[in-house]
N, C-alpha and C positions, 0 to 999 in steps of 0.2 A: 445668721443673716439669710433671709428668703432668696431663694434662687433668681437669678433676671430672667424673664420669659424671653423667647423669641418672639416679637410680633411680624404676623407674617399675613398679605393682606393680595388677596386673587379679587381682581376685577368682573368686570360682565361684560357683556357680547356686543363685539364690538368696537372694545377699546382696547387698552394696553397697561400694563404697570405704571406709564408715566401718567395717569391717570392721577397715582397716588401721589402726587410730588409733593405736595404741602404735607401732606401723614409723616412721607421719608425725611423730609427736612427737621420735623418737627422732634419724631422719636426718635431719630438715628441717633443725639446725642446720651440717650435715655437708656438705652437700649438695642439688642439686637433686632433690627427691622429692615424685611426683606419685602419686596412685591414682585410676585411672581407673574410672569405670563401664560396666559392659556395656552395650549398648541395653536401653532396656525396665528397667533398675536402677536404683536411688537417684536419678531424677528423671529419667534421662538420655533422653531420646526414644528412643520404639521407631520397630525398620527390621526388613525382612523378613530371617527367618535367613540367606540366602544371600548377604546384604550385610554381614553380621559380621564377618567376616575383614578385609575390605578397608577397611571404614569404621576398626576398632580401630586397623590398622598405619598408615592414615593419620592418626590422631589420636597415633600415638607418634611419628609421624614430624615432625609439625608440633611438638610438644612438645619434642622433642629440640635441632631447631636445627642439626643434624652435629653434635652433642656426642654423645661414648660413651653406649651405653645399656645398663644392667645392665636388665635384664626381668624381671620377680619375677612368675611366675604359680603359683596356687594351683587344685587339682583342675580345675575346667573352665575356672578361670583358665589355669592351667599348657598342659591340652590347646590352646589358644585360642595360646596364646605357642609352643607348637612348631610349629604351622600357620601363626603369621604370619611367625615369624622371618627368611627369607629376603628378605620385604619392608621388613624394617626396616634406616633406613640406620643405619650404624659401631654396631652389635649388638659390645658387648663381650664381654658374660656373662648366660649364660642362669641363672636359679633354679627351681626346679623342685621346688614342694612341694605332695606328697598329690595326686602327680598318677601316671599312668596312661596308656598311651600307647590304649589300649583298655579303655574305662570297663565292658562287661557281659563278661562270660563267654561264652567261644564253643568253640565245640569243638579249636580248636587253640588257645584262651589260657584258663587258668586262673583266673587272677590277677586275673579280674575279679570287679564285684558280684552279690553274692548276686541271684536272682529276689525274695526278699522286701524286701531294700532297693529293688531296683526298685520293686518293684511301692509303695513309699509313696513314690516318688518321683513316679510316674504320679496317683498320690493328691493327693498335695500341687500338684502343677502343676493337675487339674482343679479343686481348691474351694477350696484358698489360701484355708482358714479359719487363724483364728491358731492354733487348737487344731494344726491339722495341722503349722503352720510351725516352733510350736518345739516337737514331737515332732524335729523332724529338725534345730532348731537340738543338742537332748538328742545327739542320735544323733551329730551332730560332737564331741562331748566325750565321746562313752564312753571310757572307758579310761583317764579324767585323773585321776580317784580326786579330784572335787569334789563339795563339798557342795551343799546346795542353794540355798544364799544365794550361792555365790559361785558356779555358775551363773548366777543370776538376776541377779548384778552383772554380768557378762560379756558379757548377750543385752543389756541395758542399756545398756551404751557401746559394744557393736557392731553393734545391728541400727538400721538408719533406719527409725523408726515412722513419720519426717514424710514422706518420699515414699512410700508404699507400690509393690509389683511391680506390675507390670504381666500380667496371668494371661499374653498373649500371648507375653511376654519368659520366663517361664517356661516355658511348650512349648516356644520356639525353642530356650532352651539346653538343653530334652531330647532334642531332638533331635537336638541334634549329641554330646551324650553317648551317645546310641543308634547315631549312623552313624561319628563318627568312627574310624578306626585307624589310628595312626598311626606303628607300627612301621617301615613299612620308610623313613622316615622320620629317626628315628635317629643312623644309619650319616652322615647329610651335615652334620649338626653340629658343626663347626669352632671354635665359639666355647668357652673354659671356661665346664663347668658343674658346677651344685652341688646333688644331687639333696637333699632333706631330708622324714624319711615319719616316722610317729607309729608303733609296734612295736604298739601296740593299732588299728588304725583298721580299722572295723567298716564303712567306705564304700569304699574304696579299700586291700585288701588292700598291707603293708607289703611284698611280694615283687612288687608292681608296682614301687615302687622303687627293690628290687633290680636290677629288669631294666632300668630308664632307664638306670643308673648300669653295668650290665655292658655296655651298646649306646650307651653315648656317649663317645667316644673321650677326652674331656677331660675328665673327671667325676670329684666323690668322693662320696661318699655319706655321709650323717649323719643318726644314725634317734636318737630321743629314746624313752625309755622310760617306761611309765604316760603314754601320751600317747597321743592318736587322731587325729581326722581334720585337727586347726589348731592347730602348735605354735606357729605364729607367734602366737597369741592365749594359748593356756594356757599356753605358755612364753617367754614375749616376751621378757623378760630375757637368758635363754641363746640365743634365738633371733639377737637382734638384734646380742650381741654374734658373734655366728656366721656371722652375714650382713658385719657389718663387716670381724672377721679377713678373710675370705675375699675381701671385697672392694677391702682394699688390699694384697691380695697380687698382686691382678692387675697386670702392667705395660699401661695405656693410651697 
């Protein structure tokens, strides 16, 4: 009988584990499923940026046990999960959603964000007023075609009001949205992967994950339509059953 993987699922910048509430409810009966917090997020102690890396992949590491691990990263989640990956032990399958191997635009990549999403990115890391926070919670859902109640249900049971960010944890993870690239990177990913992007996402252009999905040798791609920057939230349902197919396809 094939081993149960660990599902274990690191958020993006900004948010917090409880992010993932529909995933947790959904696998936890299925399986071992963890959401981990960034430093500096949803309660989690802050450590300086250049200890993120190594602190995360040992927190997946200890979590896991040698049990398989499916890695479910999302936007600076997702960048965060292709930088650790080689450190993680028995890594079965990587996920990879709304993410982006190079978060700004540069003169040889396109595909990155706009300077005006930057630039309220830059905004919101310095005054982390809430006015600012959920302008850009809004700005994950454009393109879901929701109202505004079920918006406000959404930022409700996915933002943790009770730990608030940490400002300092918000620089850090801009930073490494600002520095990372992680293209040539890519090409050494062995593990099946499963890229999944929102066809509207106004933070993460959907042709970033075209490109994950054309540079990773084991990959399929599956884009949702009327959907933006977190389909795992605005489409959890199709989402989750999406993540399961896929994941007992895998042989462990």
């Amino acid at each position: 009988m094939p081993s149960l993987p660990n599902i274990i699922f690191l958020h993006g910048w900004g948010q917090s584990a409880q992010i993932w509430h529909q995933q947790i409810k959904y696998f936890s009966p299925l399986t071992r499923t963890y959401a981990i917090n960034l430093p500096g997020h949803g309660g989690a102690p802050d450590i300086p940026q250049e200890e993120w890396a190594q602190h995360i992949a040992d927190e997946i590491n200890h979590i896991s046990q040698d049990k398989p691990v499916l890695l479910i990263g999302w936007s600076l989640g997702g960048q965060i999960a292709l930088k650790v990956k080689q450190h993680i032990h028995n890594l079965a399958g990587l996920v990879l959603i709304s993410t982006t191997p190079c978060f700004r635009q540069q003169k040889d990549w396109v595909h990155g964000c706009s300077d005006e999403v930057w630039q309220g990115f830059e905004q919101a890391s310095q005054q982390q007023t809430p006015k600012l926070m959920q302008r850009f919670f809004q700005m994950m859902l454009h393109g879901d075609k929701l109202g505004r109640k079920e918006i406000l249900h959404i930022a409700k049971t996915a933002i943790n009001k009770q730990q608030p960010l940490m400002q300092q944890a918000l620089q850090s993870g801009l930073s490494l949205l600002s520095s990372l690239d992680l293209r040539e990177n890519l090409a050494h990913i062995a593990v099946p992967s499963l890229v999944v992007h929102g066809l509207q996402d106004v933070i993460v252009p959907a042709q970033a994950g075209e490109y994950l999905a054309a540079n990773i040798a084991n990959s399929e791609l599956h884009t949702f339509e009327d959907c933006g920057h977190a389909p795992f939230l605005t489409h959890h349902v199709a989402f989750n059953q999406l993540l399961e197919s896929w994941w007992k396809n895998l042989s462990m």
